[in-house]
Phi, psi and omega in degrees: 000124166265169184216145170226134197221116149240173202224176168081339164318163175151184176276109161227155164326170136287133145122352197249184192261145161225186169226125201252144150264142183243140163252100152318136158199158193129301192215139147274104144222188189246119182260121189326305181207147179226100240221154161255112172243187183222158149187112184291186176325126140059029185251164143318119164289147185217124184320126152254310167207163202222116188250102179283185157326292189257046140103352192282131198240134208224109161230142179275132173176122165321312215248003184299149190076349188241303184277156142208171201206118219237167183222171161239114182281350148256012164262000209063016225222152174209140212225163155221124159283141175216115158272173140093356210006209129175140186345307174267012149284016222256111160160158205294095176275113181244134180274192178186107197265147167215136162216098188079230198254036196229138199192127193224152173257166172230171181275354190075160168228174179224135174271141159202124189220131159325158148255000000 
């Protein structure tokens, strides 16, 4: 069983940074993907960005030029850098690891940015 705890959600201006972190614990294995969704007011969840195995990086894009999302492969940890903010980055970001026929949620964190 994994357990993922993220963290780094909060309230910024547009235009400033948060960092999100996501953390494994449970199991050491090596994860297939490892993905950042979002889902704003009344929105659909939606990939934002996608880190495979072998390091090939996926952005929607919305976040292209702005985010970026990165892992430690030994801390277990994945990260999203987020620049530029904007209003409509405003919405509950969750990660979500897959290994094999195995598939996890994180609890979410929730971004809010100011205009």
């Amino acid at each position: 069983q994994v357990q993922l705890e993220e963290s780094g959600g909060g309230l910024v201006q547009a235009g400033g940074s948060l960092r999100l972190s996501c953390a494994a614990s449970g199991s050491r294995f090596t994860f297939d993907v490892m993905d950042w969704y979002r889902q704003g007011p009344e929105k659909q969840r939606e990939l934002v960005a996608r880190i495979g195995s072998s390091g090939s990086k996926f952005y929607v894009d919305s976040v292209k030029g702005r985010f970026t999302i990165s892992r430690d492969i030994a801390k277990n940890t994945m990260y999203l850098q987020m620049n530029s903010l904007k209003p409509e980055d405003t919405a509950v970001y969750y990660c979500y690891v897959q290994a094999g026929s195995n598939a996890y949620w994180g609890q979410g964190t929730q971004v809010t940015v100011s205009s």
